[in-house]
N, C-alpha and C positions, 0 to 999 in steps of 0.2 A: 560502388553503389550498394552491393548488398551490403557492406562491413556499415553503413550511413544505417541503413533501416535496421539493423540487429541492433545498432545502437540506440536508434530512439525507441523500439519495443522494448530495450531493457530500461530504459527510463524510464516509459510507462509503467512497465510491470512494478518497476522498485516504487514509483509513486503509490500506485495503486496499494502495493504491501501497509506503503508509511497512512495510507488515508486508513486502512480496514486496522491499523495497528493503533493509530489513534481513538477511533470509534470505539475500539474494544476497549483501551482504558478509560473512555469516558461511561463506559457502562460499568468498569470496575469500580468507577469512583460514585457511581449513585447506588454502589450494590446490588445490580442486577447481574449477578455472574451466572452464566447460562452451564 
């Protein structure tokens, strides 16, 4: 059961990276680099 939940928290997390990794090149691409 834990090995089940470590796995969909690493899912979450790796999603979460690819959403905030996305966002941030679309701000690269309107040239708003922070």
């Amino acid at each position: 059961m834990n090995s089940v939940m470590a796995f969909l928290t690493s899912r979450l997390s790796i999603s979460n990276n690819h959403r905030i990794l996305r966002t941030r090149s679309i701000d690269n691409r309107k040239g708003t680099n922070n």
